[in-house]
DSSP file (Angstrom, degrees, kcal/mol; ACC not computed):
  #  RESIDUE AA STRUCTURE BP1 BP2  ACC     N-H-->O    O-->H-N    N-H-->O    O-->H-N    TCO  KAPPA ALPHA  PHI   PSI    X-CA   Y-CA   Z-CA
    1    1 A X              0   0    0      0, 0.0     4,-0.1     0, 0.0     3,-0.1   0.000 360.0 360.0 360.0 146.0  116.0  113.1   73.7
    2    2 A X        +     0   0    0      1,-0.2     2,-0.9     2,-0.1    82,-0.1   0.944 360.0  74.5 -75.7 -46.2  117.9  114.8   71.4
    3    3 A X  S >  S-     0   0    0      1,-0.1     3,-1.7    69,-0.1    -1,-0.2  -0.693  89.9 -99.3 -98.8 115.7  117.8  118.2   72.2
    4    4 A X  T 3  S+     0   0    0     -2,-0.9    -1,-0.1     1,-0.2    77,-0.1   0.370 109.9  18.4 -19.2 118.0  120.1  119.7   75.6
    5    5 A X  T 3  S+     0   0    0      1,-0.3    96,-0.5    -4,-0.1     2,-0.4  -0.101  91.9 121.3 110.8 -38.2  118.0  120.0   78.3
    6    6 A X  E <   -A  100   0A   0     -3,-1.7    -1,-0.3    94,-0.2     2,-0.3  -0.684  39.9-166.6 -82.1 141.8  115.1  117.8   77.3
    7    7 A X  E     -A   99   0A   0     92,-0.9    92,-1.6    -2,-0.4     2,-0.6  -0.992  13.3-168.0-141.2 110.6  114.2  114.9   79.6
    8    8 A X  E     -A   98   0A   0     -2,-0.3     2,-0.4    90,-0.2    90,-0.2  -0.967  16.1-173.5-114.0 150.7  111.9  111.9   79.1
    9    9 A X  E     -A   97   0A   0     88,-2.0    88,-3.2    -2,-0.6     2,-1.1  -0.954  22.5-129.5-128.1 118.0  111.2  110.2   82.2
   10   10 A X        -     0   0    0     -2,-0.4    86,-0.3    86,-0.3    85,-0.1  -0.665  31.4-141.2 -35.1  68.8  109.3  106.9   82.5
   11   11 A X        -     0   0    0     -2,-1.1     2,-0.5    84,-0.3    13,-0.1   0.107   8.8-115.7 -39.6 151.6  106.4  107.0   85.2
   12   12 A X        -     0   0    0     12,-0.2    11,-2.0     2,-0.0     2,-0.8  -0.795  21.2-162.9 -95.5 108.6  105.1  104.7   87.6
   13   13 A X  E     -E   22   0B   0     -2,-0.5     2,-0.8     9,-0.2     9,-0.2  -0.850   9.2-158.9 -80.4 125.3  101.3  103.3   87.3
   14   14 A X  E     -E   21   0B   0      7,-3.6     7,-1.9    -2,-0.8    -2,-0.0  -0.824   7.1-140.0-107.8 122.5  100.5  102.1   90.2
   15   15 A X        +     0   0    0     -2,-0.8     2,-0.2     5,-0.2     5,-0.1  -0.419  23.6 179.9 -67.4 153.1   97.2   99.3   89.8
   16   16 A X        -     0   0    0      1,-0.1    -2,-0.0     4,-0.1     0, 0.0  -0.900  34.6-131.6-154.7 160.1   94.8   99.8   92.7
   17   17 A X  S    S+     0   0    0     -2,-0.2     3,-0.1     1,-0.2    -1,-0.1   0.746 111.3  44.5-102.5  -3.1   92.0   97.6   92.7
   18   18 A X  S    S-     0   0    0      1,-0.4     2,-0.2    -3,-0.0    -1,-0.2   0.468 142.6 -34.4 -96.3   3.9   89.2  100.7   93.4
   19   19 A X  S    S-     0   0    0      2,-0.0    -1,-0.4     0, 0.0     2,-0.2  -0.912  72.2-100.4 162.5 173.4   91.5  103.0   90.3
   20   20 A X        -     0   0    0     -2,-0.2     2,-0.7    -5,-0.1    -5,-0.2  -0.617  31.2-128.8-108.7 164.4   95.3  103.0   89.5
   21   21 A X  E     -E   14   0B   0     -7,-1.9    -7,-3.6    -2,-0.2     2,-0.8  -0.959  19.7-156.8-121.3 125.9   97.8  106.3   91.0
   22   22 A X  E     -E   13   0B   0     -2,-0.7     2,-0.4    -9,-0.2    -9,-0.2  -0.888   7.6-142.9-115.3 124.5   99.8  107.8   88.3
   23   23 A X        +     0   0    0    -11,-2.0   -12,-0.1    -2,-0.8     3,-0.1  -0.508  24.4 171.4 -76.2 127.7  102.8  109.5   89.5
   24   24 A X        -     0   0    0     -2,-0.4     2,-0.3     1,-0.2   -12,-0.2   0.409  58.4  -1.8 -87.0 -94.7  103.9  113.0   87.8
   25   25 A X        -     0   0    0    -14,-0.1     2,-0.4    35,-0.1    -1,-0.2  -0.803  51.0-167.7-106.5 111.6  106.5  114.7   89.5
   26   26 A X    >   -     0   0    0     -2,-0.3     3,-1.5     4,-0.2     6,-0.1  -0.954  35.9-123.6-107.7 136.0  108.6  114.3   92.7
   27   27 A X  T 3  S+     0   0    0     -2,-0.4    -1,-0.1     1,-0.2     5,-0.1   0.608 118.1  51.6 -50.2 -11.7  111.0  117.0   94.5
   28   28 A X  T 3  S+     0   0    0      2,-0.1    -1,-0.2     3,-0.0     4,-0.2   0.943  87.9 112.6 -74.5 -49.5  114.0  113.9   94.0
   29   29 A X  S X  S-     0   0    0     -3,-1.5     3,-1.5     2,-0.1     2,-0.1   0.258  82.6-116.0 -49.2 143.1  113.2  113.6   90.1
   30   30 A X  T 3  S+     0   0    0      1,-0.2    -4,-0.2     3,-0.0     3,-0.1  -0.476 104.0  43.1 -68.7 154.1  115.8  114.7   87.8
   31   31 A X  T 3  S+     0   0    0      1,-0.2     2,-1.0    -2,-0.1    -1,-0.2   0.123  84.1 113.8  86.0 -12.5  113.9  117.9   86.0
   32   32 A X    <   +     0   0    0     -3,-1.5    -1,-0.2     1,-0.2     3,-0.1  -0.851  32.4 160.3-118.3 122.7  112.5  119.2   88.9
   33   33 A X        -     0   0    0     -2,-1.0     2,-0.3     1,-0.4    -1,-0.2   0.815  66.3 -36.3 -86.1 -45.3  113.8  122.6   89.9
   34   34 A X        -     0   0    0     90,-0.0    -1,-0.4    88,-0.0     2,-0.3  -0.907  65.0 -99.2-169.3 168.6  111.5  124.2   92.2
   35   35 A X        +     0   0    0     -2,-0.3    88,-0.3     1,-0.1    90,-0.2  -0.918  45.5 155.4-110.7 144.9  107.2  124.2   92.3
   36   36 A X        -     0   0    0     86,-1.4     2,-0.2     1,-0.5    87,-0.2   0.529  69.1 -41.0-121.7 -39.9  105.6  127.5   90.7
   37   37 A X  B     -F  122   0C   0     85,-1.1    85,-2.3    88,-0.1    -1,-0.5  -0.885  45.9-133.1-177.5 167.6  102.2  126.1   89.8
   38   38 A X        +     0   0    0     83,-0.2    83,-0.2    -2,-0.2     2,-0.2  -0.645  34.0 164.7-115.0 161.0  100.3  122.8   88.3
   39   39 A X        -     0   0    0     -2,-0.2    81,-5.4    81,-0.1     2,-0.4  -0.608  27.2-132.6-160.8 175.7   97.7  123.3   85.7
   40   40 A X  B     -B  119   0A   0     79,-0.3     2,-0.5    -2,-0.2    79,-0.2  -0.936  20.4-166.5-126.9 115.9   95.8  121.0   82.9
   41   41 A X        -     0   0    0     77,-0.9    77,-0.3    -2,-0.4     2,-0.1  -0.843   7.4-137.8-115.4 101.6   95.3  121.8   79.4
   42   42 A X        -     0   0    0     -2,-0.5     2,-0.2    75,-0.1    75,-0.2  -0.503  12.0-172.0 -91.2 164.1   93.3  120.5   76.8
   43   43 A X        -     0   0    0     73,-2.4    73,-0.2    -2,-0.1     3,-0.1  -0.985  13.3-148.9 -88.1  84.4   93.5  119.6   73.1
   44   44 A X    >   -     0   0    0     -2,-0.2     3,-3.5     1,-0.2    66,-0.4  -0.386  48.0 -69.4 -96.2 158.1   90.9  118.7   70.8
   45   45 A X  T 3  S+     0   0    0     67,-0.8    66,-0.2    69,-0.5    -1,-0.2   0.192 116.8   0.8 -24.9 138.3   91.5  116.4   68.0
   46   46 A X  T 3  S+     0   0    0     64,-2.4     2,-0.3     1,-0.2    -1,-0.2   0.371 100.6 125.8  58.1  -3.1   93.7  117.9   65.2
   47   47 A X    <   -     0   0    0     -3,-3.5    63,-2.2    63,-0.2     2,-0.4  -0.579  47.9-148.1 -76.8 141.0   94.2  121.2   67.1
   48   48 A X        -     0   0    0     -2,-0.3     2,-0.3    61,-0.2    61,-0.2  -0.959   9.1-166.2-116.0 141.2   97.8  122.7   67.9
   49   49 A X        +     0   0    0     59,-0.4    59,-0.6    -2,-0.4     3,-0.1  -0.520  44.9  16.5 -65.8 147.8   98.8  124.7   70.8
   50   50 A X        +     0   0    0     -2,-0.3    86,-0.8    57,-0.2    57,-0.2  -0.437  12.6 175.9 115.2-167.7  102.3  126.5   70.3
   51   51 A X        +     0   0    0     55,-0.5    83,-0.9    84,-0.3     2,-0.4   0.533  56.5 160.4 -60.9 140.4  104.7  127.7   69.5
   52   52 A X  E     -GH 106 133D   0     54,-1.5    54,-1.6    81,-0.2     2,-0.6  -0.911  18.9-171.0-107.4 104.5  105.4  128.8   72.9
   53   53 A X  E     - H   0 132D   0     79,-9.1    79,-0.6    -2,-0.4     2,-0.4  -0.841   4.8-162.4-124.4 144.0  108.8  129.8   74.2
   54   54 A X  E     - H   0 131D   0     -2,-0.6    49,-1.6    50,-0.5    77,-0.2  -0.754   9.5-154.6 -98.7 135.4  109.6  130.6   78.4
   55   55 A X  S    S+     0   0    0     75,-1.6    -1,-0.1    -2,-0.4    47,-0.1   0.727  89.4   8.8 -53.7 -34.9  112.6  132.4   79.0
   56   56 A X  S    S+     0   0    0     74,-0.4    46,-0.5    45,-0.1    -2,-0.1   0.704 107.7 103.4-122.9 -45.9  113.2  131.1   82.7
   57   57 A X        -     0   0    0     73,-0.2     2,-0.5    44,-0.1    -3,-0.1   0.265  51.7-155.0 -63.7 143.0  110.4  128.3   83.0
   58   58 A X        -     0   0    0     43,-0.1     2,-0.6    44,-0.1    65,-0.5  -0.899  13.2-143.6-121.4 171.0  110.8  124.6   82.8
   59   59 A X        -     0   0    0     -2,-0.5    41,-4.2    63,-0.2     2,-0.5  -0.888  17.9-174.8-122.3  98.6  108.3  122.7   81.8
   60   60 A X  E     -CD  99 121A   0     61,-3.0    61,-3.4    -2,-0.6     2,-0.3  -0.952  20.8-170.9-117.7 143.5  107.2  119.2   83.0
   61   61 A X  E     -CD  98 120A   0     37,-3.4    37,-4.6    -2,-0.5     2,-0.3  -0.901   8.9-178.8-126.2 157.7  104.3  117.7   81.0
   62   62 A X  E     -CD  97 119A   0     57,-0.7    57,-1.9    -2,-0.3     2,-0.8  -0.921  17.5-156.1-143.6 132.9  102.0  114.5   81.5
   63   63 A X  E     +     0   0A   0     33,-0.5    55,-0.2    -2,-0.3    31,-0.1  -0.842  29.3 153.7-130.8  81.7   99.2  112.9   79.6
   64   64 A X  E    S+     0   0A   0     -2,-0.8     2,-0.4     1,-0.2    -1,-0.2   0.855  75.4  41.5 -83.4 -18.0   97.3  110.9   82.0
   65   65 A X  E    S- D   0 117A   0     52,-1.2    52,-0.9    -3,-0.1     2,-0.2  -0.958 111.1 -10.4-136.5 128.2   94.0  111.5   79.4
   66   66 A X  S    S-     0   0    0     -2,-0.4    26,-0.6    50,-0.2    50,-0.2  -0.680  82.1 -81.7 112.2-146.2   94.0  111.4   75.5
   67   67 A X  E     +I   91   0E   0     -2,-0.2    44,-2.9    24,-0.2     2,-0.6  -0.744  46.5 173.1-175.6 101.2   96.8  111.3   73.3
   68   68 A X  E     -IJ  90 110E   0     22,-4.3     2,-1.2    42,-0.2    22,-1.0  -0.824  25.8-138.1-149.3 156.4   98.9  113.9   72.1
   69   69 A X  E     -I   89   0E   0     40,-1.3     2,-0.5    -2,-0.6    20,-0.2  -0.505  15.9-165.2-107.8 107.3  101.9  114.8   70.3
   70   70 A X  E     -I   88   0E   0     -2,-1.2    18,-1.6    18,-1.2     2,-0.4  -0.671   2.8-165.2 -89.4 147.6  104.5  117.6   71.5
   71   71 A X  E     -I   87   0E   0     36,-3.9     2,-0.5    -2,-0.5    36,-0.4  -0.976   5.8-169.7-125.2 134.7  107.2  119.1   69.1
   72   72 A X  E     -I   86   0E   0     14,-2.7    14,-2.3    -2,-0.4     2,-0.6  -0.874   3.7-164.6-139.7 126.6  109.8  120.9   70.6
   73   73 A X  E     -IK  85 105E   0     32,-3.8    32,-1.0    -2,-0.5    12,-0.2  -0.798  12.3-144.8-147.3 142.3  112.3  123.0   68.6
   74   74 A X        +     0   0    0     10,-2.5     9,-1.3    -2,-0.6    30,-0.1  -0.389  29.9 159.7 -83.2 145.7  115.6  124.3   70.0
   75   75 A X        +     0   0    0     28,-0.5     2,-0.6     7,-0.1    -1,-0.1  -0.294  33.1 144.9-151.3  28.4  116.7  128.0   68.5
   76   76 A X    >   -     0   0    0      1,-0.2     3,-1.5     2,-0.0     6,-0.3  -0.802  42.9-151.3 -69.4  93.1  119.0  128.3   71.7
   77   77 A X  T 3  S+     0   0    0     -2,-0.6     2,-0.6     1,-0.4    -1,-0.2   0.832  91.8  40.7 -30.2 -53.5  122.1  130.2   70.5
   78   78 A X  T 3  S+     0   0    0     -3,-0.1    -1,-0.4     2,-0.1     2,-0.4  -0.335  96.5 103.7-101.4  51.7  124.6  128.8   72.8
   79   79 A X    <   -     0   0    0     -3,-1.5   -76,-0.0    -2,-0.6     0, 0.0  -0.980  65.3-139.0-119.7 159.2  123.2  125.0   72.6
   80   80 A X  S    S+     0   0    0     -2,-0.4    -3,-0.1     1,-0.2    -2,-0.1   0.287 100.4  54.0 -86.2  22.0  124.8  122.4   70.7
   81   81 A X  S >  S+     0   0    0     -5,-0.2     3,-2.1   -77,-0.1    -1,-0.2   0.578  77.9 142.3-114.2 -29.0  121.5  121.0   69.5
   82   82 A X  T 3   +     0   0    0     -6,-0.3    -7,-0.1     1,-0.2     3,-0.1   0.207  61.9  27.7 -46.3 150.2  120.3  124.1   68.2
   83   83 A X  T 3  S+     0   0    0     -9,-1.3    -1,-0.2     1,-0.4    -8,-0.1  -0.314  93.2 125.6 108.3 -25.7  118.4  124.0   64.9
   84   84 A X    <   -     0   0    0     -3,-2.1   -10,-2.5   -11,-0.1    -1,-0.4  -0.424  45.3-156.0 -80.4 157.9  117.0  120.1   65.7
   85   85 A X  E     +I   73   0E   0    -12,-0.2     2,-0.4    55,-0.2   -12,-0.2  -0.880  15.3 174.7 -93.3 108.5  113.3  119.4   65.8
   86   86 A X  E     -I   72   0E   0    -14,-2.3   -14,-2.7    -2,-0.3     2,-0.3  -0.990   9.0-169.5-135.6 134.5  112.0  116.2   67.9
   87   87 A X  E     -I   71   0E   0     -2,-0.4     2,-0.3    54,-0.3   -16,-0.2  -0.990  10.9-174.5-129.6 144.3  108.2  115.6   68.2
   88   88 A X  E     -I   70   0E   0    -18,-1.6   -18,-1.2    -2,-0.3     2,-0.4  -0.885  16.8-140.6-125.1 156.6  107.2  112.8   71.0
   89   89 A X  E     -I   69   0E   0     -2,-0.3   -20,-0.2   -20,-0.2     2,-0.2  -0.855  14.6-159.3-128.3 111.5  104.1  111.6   71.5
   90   90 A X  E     +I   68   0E   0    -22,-1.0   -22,-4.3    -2,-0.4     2,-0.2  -0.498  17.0 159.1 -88.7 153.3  102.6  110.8   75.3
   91   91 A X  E     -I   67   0E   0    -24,-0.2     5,-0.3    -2,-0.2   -28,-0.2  -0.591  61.0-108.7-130.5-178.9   99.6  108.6   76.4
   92   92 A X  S    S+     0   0    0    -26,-0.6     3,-0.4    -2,-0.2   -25,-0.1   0.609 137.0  47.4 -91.8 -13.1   98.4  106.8   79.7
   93   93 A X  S    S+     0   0    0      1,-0.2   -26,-0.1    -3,-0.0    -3,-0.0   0.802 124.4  31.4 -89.6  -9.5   99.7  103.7   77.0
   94   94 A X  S    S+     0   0    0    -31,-0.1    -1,-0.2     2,-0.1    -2,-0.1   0.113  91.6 177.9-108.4  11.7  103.2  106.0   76.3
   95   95 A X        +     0   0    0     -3,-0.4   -84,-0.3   -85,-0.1     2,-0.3   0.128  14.3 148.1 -85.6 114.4  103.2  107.5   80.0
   96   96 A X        -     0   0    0     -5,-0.3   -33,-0.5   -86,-0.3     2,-0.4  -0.963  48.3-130.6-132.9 136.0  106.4  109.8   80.3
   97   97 A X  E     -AC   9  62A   0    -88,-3.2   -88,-2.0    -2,-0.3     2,-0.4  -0.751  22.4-163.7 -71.6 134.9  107.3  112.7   81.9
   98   98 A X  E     -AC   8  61A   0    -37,-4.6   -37,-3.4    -2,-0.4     2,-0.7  -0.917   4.2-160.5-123.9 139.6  109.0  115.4   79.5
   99   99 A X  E     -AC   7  60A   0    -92,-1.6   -92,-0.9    -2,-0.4     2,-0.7  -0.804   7.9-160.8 -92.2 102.9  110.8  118.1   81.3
  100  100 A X  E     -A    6   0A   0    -41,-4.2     4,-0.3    -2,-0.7   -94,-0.2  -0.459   8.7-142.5 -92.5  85.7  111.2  121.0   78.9
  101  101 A X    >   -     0   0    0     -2,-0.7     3,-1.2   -96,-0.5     2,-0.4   0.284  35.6 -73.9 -44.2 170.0  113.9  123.5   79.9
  102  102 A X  T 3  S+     0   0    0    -46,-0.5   -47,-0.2     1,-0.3    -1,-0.1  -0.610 112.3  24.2 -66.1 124.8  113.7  127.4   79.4
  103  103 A X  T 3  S+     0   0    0    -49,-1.6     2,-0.5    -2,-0.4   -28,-0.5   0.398  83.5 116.9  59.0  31.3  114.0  128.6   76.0
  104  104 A X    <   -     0   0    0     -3,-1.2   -50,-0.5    -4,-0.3     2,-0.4  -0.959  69.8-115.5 -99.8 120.7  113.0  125.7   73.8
  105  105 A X  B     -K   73   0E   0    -32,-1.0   -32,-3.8    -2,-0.5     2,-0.3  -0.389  32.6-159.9 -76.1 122.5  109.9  126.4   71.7
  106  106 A X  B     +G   52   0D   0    -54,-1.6   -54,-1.5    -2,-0.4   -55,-0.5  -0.553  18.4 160.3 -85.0 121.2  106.9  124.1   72.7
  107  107 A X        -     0   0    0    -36,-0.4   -36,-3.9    -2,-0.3     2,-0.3  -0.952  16.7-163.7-162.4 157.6  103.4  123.1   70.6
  108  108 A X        -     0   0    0    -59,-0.6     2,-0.7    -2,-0.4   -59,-0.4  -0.845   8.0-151.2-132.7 156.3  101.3  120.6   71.0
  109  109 A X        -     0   0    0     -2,-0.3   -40,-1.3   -61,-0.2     2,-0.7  -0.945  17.3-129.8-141.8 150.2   98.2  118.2   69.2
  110  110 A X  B     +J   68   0E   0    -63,-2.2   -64,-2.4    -2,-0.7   -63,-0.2  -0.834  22.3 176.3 -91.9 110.7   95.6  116.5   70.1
  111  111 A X        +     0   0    0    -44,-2.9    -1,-0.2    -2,-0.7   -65,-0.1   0.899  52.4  76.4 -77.3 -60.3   95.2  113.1   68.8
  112  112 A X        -     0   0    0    -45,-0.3   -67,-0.8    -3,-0.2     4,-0.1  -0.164  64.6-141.4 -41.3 131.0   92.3  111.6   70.3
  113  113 A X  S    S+     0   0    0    -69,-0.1   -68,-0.3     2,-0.1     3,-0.1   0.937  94.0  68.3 -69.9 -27.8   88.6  112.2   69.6
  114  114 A X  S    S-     0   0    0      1,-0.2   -69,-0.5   -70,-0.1     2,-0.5   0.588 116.3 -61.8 -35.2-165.1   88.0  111.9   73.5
  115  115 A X        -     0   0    0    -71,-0.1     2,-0.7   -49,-0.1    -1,-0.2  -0.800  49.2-157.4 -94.0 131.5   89.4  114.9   75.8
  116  116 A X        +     0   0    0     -2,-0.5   -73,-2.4   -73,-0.2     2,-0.3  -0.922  22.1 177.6-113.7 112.2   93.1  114.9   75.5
  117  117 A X  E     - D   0  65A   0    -52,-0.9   -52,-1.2    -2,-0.7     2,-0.3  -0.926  14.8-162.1-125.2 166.6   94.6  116.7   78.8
  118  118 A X  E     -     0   0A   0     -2,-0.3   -77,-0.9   -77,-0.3     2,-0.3  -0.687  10.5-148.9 -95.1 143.2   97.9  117.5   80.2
  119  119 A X  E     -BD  40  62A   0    -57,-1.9   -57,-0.7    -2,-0.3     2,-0.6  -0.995  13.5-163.7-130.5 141.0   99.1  118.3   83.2
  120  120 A X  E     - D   0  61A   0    -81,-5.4     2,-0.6    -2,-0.3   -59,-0.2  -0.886  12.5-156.9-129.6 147.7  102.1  120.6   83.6
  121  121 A X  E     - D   0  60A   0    -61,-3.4   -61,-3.0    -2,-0.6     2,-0.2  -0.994  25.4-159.4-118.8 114.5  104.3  121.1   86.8
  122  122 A X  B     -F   37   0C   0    -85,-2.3   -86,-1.4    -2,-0.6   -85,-1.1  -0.607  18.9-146.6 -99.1 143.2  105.9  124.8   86.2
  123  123 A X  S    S+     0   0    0    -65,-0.5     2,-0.3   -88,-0.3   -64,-0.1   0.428  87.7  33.8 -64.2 -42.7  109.3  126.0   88.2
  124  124 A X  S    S-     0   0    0    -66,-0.2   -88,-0.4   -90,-0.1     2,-0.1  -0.919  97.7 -90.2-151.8 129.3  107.8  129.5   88.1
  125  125 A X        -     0   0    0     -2,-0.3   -88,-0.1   -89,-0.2   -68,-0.1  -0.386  57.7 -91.8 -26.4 131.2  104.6  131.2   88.3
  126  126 A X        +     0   0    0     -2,-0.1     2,-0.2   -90,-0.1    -1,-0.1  -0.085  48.7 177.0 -57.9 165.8  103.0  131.8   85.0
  127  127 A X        -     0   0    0     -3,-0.1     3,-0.5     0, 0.0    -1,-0.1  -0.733  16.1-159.7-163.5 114.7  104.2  135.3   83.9
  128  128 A X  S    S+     0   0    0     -2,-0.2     3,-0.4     1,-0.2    -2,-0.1   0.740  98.0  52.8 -71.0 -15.7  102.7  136.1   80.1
  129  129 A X  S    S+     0   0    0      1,-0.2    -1,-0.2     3,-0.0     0, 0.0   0.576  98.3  68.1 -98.6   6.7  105.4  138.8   79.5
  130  130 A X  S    S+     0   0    0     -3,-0.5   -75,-1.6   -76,-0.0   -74,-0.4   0.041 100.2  53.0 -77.0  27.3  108.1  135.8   80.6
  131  131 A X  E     -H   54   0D   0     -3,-0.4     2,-0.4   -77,-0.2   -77,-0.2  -0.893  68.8-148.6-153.9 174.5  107.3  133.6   77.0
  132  132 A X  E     -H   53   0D   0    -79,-0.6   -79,-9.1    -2,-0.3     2,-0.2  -0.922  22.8-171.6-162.6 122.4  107.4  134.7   73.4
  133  133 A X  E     -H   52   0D   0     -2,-0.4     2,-0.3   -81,-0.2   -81,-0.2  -0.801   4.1-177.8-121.5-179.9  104.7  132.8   71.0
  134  134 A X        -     0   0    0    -83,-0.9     3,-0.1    -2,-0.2    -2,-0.0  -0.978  40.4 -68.0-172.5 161.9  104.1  132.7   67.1
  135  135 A X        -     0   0    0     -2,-0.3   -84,-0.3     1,-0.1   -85,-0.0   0.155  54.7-115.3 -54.7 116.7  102.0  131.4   64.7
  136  136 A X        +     0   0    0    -86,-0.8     2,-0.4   -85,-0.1    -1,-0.1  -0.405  38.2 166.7 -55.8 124.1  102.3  127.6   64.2
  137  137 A X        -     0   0    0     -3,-0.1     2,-0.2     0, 0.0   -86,-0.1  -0.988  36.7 -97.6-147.2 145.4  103.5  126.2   61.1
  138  138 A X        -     0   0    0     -2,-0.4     2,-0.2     1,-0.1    -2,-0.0  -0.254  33.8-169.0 -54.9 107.7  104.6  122.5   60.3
  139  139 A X        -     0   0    0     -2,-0.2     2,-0.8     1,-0.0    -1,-0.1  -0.669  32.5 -92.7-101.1 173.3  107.8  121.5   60.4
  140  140 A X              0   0    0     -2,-0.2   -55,-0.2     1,-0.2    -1,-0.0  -0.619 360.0 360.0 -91.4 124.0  109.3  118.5   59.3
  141  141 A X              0   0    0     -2,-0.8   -54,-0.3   -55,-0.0    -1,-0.2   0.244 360.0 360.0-142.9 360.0  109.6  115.8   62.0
């Protein structure tokens, strides 16, 4: 990843012959600070989430269902990445963790016609006056 702080981490499928176990997150894995909460978010096709940005939270996401494409862009004063733009896109066929650190702005799309979900492993309890969002508009990536 380009920008300081962001982490994608390869994941383990494991085949099983009654379903497969898809690993997110473990207390060893680099990215993981502390547990605050899990939750699951869908997308539908051609819809954005974002931008979203947490002040203290980090952010680990995972796409076991769908297909969907995050873009994450750094406005961190004091990083040396600031100003870049990276969009990745995870799958069960692209299956990556990405750890987003606190103050990198987050949005997300849904690719799929199916259900496209996430699951995100939070540092922190949600706190809505901890984040600052604004209207999504397309940048170039």
């Amino acid at each position: 990843m380009k920008i300081q702080g962001c982490l994608l981490t390869p994941l383990r499928i494991i085949p099983g012959e009654k379903g497969d176990v898809l690993h997110a997150l473990r207390s060893t894995d680099e990215g993981f600070a502390a547990f605050g909460e899990a939750y699951f978010s869908s997308v539908k096709k051609g819809e954005v989430k974002g931008w979203r940005r947490h002040h203290h939270m980090t952010l680990n996401l995972v796409v076991p269902v769908g297909n969907i494409r995050f873009l994450l862009h750094d406005e961190r004063l004091d990083s040396p990445s600031i100003g870049m733009l990276e969009a990745v896109t995870l799958s069960i066929e692209n299956y990556q963790r990405l750890t987003v650190p606190p103050g990198v702005w987050l949005a997300f799309e849904g690719l799929d016609d199916g259900l496209n979900l996430l699951l995100n492993i939070v540092d922190l309890p949600h706190d809505p006056a901890a984040s600052d969002t604004k209207p999504f508009e397309p940048m170039a990536y």
